[in-house]
N, C-alpha and C positions, 0 to 999 in steps of 0.2 A: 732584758735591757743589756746594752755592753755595757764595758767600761765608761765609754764618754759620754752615756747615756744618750744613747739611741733606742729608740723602741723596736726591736724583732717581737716576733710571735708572727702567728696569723690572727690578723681582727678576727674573724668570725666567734675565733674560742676567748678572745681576750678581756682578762679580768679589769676592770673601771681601775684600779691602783695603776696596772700597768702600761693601759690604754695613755693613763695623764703621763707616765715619766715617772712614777712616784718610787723609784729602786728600793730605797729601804724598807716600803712596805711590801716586798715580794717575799711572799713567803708560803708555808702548806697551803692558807686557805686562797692563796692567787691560784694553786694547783685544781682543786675543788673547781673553783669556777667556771675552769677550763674544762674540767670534765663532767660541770653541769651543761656546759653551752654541747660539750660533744652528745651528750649523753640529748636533750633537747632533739639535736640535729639526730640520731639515730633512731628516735621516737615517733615524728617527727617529718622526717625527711629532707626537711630543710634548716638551715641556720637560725637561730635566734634573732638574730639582728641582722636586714640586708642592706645595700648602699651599691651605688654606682662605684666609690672609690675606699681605700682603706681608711681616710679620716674618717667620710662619713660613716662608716660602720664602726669606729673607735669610739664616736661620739655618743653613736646611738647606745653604746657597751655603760659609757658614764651618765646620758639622761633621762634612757628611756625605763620606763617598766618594765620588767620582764614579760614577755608573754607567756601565756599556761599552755602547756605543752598539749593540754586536752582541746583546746582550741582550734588545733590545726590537726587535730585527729584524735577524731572522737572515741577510740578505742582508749587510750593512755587512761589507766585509774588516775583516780583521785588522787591516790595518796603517792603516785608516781609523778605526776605534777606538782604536785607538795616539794618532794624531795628533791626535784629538778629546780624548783622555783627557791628554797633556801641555797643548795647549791651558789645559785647566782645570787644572792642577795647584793646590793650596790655596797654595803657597808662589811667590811669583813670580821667585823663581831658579831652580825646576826649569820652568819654561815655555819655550819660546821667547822668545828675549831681543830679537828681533826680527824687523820682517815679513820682513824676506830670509831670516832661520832657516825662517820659516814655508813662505813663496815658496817654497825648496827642496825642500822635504818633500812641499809638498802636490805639487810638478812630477815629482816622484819616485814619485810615490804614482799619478799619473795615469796618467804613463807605463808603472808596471805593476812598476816594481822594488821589491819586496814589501822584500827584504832590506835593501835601501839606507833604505826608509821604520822598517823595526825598528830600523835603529842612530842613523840622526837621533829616533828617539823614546826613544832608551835615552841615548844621550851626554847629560852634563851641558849646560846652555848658559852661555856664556860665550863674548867675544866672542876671546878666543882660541882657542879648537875650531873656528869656522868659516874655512870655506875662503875663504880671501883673494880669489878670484876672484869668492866670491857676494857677503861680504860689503862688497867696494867697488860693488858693485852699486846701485845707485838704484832701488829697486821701490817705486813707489808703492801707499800700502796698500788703493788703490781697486782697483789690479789683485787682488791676492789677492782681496778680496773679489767682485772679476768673476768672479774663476775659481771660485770656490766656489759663485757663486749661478747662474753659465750653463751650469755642466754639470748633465745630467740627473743624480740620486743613481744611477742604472742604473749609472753609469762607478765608481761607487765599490765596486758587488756586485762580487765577482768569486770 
């Protein structure tokens, strides 16, 4: 958003808070979103939400359901459309409340612990549920995003 409140972004990635105009609630988990929708489209191949024009796809960002990323390609685990599908949640208390929630999940997910990746994507988040040891953690959000963008999506089928 500018100053005068104007909405910049690209629709494609944009988070339902920022799609409405809603500045004050721009925040980490607007970031998350954005990098559930990318992370989707890299899965994927295509966008989450498509539209002839940028309202309609803004809109689609505030009304529609997310679709499951397994959906449009049947390779994507489970527990990888878990994690893409809270990413985007409509409400930004059921997301991940931050990158270390995320950082956990997706390390967990990597590594292959399916189970561990379904209850990080079922638990509420809130900064009481996480585990004290990730959460005093320092993850810079460039790492998450390193890790999402340098693995082959191959590591994600399974």
């Amino acid at each position: 958003l500018t100053l005068d409140g104007d909405v910049v972004g690209t629709p494609y990635y944009m988070a339902p808070e920022q799609a409405k105009g809603h500045s004050g609630k721009i925040d980490i988990r607007t970031d998350i979103y954005a990098l559930g929708a990318t992370l989707f489209h890299m899965l994927t191949g295509r966008p989450p939400f498509e539209g002839d024009t940028a309202p309609v796809i803004m809109t689609k960002h505030i009304r529609e359901k997310v679709p499951q990323a397994n959906r449009f390609n049947m390779e994507v685990s489970e527990a990888a459309t878990r994690l893409v599908a809270k990413m985007m949640a409509k409400e930004r208390s059921q997301r991940y409340q931050t990158g270390e929630e995320l950082a956990e999940a997706l390390e967990r997910i990597l590594a292959g612990d399916e189970s561990a990746a379904r209850r990080l994507a079922s638990r509420p988040s809130s900064s009481n549920s996480r585990n004290p040891a990730i959460s005093n953690a320092r993850i810079p959000a460039r790492r998450v995003t390193c890790e999402v963008s340098s693995r082959n999506t191959s590591d994600w089928r399974k």
